[in-house]
TORVORO-628289 format. One record per residue (C-alpha): residue number from 1; x, y negated, z. Coordinates in nm, 3 decimals. Each point is the difference from the previous one (the first is absolute). Layout:
{atom NUM; {X; Y; Z}}
...
REM end
This chain:
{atom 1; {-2.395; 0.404; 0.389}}
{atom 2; {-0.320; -0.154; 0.232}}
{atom 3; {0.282; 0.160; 0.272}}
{atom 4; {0.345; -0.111; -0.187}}
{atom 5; {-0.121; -0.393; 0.010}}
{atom 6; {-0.128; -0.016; 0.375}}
{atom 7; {0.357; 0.177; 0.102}}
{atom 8; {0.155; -0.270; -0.229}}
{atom 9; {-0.212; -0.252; 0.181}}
{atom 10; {0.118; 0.090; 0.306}}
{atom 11; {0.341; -0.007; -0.090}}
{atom 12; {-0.049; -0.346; -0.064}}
{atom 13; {-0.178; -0.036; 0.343}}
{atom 14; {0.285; 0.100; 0.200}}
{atom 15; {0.264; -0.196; -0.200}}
{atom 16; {-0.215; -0.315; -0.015}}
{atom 17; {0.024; -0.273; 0.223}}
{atom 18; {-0.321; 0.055; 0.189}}
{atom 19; {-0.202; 0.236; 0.223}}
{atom 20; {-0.222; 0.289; -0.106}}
{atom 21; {-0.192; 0.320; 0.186}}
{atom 22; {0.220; -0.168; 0.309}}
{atom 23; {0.324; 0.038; -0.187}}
{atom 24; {0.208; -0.342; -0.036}}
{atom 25; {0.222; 0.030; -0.367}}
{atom 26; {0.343; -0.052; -0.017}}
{atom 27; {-0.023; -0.380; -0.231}}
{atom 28; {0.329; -0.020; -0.124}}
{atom 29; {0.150; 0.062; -0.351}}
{atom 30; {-0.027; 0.374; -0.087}}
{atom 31; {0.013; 0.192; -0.342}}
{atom 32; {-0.202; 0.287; -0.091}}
{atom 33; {0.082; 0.197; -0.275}}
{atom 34; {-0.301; 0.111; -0.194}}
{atom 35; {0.011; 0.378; -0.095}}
{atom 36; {0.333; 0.100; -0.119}}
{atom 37; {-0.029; 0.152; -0.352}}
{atom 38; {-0.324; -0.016; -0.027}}
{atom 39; {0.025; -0.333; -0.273}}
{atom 40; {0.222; 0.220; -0.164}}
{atom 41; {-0.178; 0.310; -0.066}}
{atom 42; {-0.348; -0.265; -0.052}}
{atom 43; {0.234; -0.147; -0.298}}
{atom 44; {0.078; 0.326; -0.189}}
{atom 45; {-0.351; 0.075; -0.007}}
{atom 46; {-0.116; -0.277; -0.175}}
{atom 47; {0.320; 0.045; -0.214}}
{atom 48; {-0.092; 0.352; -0.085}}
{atom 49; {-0.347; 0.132; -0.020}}
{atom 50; {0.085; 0.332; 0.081}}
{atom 51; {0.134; -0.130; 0.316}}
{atom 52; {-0.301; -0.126; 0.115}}
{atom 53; {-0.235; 0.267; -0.007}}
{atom 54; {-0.335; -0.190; -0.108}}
{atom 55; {0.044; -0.249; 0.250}}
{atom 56; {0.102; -0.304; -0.240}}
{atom 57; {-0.212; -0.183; -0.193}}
{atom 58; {0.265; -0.032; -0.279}}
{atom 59; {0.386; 0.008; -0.052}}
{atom 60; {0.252; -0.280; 0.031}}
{atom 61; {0.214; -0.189; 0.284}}
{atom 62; {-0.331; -0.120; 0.159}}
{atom 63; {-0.090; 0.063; 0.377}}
{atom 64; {-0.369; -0.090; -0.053}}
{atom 65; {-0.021; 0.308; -0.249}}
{atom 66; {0.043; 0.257; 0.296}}
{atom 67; {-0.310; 0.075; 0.233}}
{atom 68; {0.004; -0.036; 0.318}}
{atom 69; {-0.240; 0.036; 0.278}}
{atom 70; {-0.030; -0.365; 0.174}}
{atom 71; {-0.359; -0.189; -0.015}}
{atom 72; {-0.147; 0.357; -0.058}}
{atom 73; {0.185; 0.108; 0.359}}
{atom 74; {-0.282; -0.165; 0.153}}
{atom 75; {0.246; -0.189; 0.209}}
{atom 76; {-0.171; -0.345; 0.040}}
{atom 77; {0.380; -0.187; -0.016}}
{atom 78; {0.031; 0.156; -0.332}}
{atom 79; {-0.333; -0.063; -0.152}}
{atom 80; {0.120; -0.278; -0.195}}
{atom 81; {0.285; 0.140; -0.211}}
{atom 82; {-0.025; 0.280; -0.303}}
{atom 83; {0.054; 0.328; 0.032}}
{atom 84; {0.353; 0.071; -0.147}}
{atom 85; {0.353; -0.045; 0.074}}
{atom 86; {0.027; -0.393; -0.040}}
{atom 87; {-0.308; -0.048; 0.252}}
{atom 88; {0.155; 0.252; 0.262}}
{atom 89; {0.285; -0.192; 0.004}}
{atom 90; {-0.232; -0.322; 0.043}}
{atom 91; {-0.192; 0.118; 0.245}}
{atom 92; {0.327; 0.078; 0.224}}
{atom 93; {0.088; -0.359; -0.058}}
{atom 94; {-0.339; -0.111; 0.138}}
{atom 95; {0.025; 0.210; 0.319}}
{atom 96; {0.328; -0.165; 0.018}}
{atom 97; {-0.125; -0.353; -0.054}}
{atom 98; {-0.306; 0.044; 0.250}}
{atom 99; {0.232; 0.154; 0.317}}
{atom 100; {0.350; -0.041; -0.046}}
{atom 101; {0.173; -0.288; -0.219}}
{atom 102; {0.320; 0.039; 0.155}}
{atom 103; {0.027; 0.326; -0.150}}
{atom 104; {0.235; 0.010; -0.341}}
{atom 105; {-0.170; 0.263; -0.227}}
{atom 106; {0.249; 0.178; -0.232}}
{atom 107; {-0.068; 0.182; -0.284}}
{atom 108; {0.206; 0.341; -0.076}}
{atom 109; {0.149; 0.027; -0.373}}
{atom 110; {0.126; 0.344; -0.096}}
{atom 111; {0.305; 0.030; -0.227}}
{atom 112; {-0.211; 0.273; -0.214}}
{atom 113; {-0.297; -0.193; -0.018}}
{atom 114; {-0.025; -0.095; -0.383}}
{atom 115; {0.039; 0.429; -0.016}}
{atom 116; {0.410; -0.053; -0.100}}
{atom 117; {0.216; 0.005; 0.293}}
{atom 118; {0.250; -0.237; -0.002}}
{atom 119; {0.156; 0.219; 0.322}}
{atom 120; {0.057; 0.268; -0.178}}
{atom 121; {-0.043; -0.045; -0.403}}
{atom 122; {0.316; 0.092; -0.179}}
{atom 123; {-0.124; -0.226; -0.308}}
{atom 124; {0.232; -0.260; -0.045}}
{atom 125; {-0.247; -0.188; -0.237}}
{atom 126; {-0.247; 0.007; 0.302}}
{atom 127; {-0.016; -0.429; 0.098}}
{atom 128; {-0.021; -0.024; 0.392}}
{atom 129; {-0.150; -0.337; -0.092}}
{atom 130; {-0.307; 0.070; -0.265}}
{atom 131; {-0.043; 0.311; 0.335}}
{atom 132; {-0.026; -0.240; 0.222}}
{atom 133; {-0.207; -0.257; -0.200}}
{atom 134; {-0.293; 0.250; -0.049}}
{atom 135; {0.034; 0.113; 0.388}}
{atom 136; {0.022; -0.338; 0.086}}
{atom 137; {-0.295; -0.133; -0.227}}
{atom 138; {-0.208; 0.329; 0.156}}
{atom 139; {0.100; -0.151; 0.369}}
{atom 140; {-0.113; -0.327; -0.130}}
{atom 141; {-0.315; 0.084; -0.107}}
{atom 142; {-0.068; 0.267; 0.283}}
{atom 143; {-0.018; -0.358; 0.261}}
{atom 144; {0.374; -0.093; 0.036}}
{atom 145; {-0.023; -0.357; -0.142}}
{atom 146; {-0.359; 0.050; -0.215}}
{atom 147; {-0.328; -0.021; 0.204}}
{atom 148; {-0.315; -0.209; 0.008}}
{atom 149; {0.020; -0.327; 0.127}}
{atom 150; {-0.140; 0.155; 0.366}}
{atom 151; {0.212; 0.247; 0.077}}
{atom 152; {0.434; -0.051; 0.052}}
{atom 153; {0.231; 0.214; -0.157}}
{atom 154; {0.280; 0.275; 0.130}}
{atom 155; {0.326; -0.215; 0.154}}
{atom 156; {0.274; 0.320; -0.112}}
{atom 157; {0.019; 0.259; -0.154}}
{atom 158; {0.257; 0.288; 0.089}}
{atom 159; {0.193; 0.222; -0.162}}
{atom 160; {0.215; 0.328; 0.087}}
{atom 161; {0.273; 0.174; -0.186}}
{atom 162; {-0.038; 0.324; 0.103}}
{atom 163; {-0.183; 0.217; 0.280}}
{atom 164; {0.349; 0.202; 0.119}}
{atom 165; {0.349; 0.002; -0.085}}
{atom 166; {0.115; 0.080; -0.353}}
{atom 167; {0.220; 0.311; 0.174}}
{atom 168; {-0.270; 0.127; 0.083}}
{atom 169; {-0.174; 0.038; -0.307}}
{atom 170; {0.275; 0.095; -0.158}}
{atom 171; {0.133; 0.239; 0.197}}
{atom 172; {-0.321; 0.127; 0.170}}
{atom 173; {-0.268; -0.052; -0.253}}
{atom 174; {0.198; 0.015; -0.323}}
{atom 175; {-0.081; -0.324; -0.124}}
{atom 176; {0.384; -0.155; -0.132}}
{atom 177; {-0.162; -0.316; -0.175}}
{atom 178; {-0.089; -0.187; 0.386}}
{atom 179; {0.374; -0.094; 0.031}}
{atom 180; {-0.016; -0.364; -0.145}}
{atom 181; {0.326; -0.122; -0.177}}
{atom 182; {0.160; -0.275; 0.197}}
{atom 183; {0.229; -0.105; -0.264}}
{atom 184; {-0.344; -0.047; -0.183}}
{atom 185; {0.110; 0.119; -0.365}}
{atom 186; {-0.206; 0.356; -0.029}}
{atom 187; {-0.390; -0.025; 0.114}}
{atom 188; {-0.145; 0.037; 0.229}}
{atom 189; {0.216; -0.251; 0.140}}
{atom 190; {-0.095; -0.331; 0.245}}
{atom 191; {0.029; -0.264; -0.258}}
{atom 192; {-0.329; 0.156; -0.168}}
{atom 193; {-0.161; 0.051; 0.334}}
{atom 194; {0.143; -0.368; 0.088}}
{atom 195; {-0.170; -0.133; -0.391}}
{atom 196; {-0.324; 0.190; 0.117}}
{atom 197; {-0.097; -0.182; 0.329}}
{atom 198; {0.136; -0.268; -0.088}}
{atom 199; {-0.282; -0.042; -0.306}}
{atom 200; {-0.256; 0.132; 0.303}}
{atom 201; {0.068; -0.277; 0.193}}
{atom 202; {-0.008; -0.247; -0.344}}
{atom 203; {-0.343; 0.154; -0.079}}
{atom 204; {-0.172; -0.061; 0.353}}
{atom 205; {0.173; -0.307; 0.098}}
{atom 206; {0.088; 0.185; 0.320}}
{atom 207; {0.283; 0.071; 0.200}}
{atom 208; {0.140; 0.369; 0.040}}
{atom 209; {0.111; 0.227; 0.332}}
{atom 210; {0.147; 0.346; -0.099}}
{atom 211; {-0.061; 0.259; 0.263}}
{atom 212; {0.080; 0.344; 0.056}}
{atom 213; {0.336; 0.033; -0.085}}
{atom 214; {0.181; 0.276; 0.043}}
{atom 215; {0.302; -0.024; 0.287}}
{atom 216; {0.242; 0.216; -0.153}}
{atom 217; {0.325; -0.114; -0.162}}
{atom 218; {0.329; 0.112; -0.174}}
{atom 219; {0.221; -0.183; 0.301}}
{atom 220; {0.019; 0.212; 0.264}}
{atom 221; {0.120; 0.369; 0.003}}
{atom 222; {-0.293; 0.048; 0.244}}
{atom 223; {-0.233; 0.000; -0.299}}
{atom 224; {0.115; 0.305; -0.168}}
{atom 225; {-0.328; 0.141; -0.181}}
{atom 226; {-0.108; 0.224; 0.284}}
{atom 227; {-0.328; 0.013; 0.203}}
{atom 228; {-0.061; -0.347; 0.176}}
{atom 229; {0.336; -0.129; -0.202}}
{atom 230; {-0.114; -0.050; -0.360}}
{atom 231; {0.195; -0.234; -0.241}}
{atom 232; {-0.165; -0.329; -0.191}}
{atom 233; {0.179; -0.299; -0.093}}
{atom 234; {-0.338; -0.298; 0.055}}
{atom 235; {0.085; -0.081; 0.278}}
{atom 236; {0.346; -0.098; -0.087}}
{atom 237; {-0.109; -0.172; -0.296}}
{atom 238; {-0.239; -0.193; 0.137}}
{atom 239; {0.235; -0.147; 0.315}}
{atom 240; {0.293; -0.018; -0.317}}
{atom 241; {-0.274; -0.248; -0.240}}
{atom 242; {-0.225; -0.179; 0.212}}
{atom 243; {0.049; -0.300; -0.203}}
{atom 244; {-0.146; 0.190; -0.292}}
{atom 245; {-0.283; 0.126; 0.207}}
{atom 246; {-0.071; -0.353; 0.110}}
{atom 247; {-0.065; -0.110; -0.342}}
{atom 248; {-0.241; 0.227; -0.145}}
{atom 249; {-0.191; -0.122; 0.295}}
{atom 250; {0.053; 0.274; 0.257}}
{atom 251; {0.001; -0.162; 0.384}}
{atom 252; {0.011; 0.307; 0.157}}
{atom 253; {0.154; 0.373; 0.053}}
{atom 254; {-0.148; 0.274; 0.265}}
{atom 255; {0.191; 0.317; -0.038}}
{atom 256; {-0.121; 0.324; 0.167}}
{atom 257; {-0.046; 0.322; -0.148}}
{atom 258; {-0.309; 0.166; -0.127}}
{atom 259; {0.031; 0.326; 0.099}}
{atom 260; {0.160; 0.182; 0.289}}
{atom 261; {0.310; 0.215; -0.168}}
{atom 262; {0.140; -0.341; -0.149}}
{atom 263; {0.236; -0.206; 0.180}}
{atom 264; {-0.060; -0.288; 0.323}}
{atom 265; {0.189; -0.226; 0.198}}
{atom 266; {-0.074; 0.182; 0.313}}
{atom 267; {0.149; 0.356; 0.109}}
{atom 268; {-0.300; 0.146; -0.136}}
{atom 269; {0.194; 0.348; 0.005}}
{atom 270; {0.097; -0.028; 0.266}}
{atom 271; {0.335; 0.089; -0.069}}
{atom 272; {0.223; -0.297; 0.149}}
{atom 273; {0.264; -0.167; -0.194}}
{atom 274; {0.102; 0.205; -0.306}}
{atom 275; {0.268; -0.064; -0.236}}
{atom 276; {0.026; 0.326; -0.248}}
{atom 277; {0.222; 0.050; -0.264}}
{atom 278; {-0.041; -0.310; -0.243}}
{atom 279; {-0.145; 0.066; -0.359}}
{atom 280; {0.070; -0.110; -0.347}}
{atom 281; {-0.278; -0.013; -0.298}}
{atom 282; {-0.129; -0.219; -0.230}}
{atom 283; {-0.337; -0.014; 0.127}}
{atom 284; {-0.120; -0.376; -0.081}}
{atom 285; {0.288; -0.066; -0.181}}
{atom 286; {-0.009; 0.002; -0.410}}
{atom 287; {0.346; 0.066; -0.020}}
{atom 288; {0.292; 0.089; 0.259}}
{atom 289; {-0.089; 0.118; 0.343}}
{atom 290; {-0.035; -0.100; 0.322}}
{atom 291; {0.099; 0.134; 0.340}}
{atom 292; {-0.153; -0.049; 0.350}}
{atom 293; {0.358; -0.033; 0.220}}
{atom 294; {-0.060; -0.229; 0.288}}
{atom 295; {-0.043; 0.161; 0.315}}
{atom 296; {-0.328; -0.077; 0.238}}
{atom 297; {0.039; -0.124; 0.387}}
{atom 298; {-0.357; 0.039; 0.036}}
{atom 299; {-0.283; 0.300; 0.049}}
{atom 300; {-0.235; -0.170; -0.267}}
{atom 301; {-0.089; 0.279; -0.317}}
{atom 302; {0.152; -0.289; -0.223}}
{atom 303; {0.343; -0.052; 0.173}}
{atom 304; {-0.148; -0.340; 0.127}}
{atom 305; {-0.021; -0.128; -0.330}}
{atom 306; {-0.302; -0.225; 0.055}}
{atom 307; {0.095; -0.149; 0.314}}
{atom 308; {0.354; -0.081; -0.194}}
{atom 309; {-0.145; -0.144; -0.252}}
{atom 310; {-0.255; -0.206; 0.171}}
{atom 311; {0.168; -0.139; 0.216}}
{atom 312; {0.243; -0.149; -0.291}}
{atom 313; {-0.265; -0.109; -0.164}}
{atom 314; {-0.120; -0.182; 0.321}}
{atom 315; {0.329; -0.163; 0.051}}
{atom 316; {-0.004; -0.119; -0.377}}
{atom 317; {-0.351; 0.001; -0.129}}
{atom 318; {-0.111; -0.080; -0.361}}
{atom 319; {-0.349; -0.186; 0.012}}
{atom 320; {-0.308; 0.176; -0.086}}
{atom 321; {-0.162; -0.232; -0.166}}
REM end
């Protein structure tokens, strides 16, 4: 951890505003975000003893409960801060504080976090809200808007839906529940999702980007479930309700995929414009179906949806406040 901090440090060093081992930072606005996942899997095990191995001090929603290695790293910029979860998070925000204040530190939230998924849970007595109150008091507590009086607090915190497209865990991994409804009547659908960050951001005071969405979509017969071409429907749902995104405090959406079978606005196959046979399902959909007819001009794996959609939204945006 001695190594983690100086490497964190130095981070800071080269995104800061001034000069160190020769090296002149960058100074203007950047965001960092700390760890992905890592808040989330801390969270469970304080949650759940079993979880956490014999590294917490006791169970319940309370960062300072898991240990952590920080003053005992024998790093001299994190002497002053305990040794579990909350004071690795503070000590971040220090390094922060001492070499690079233009840098917005954001804090990841998990959708499984509180150890129910709200992604995935088929419960329909599962509230996305009392979720994402106990996620959000965790992120509170864990230096998101709670810290001494010395040290600042996280400016975000993030959020992603998903790590690849929902094709491809269906249809590659066999997982049918990572379709989310989009009429939003059967969970898991995006109103829960939508009640769950939106009591994150509530709980921390803080604003929310989502990142890592998946790029493929139920538009274009391009994306037809195949290698490179997988199906989703969040990235049509997000462009379709940014209003709604905008008021559970979201002021921000960074799609890519997570892994490299799922689906990208680029030719990642390599196989030029493609416009296969369209498909009908009811993937996403809690009742009738949905077909993918319109027929791509462009080599991108997701018929150019992105690049469609963006630039509509461009020419009409919705604030993102």
């Amino acid at each position: 951890m001695a190594a983690y901090f100086a490497d964190f440090a130095t981070l800071m060093q080269r995104l800061g505003a001034g000069t160190s081992g020769g090296v002149t930072g960058y100074g203007a606005t950047t965001i960092v975000q700390v760890e992905p996942d890592l808040s989330g899997y801390a969270e469970q095990a304080v949650l759940s003893s079993p979880s956490c191995y014999g590294f917490c001090s006791g169970t319940g929603n309370d960062p300072t409960l898991l240990h952590a290695s920080v003053a005992s790293s024998g790093d001299a910029a994190a002497a002053g801060y305990p040794d579990t979860y909350q004071g690795f998070n503070l000590a971040l925000l220090h390094l922060r504080d001492v070499y690079a204040p233009n840098v917005r530190l954001a804090f990841h939230v998990s959708n499984w976090a509180t150890l129910r998924d709200i992604g995935s849970d088929p419960d329909p007595s599962l509230s996305g809200a009392t979720q994402g109150t106990l996620a959000g008091d965790f992120a509170a507590a864990s230096g998101v808007s709670q810290a001494p009086a010395n040290t600042s607090t996280y400016d975000l915190v993030f959020n992603d839906v998903d790590d690849r497209d929902a094709g491809y865990y269906k249809y590659v991994d066999g997982r049918p529940d990572a379709f989310w409804d989009r009429l939003n009547v059967t969970v898991p659908d995006f109103a829960r999702w939508e009640d769950y960050l939106g009591a994150v951001t509530a709980a921390t005071g803080r604003r929310a980007m989502v990142w890592q969405v998946p790029l493929g979509n139920q538009y274009f017969d391009t994306d037809n479930n195949t290698p490179g071409h997988y199906q989703n429907n969040r990235a049509e749902y997000f462009f379709g309700h940014m209003a709604e995104l905008s008021s559970i405090g979201v002021i921000g959406v960074l799609y890519g995929r997570g892994n490299a079978g799922s689906t990208t606005n680029t030719d990642g196959q390599g196989d030029g414009v493609t416009n296969p046979t369209p498909i009908c399902d009811s993937d996403g959909l809690s009742s009738g179906s949905i077909c993918n007819t319109h027929v791509s001009t462009v080599a991108d794996d997701d018929g150019g949806y992105l690049r469609m959609a963006a630039a509509a939204y461009e020419a009409s945006p919705v604030p993102m406040n």
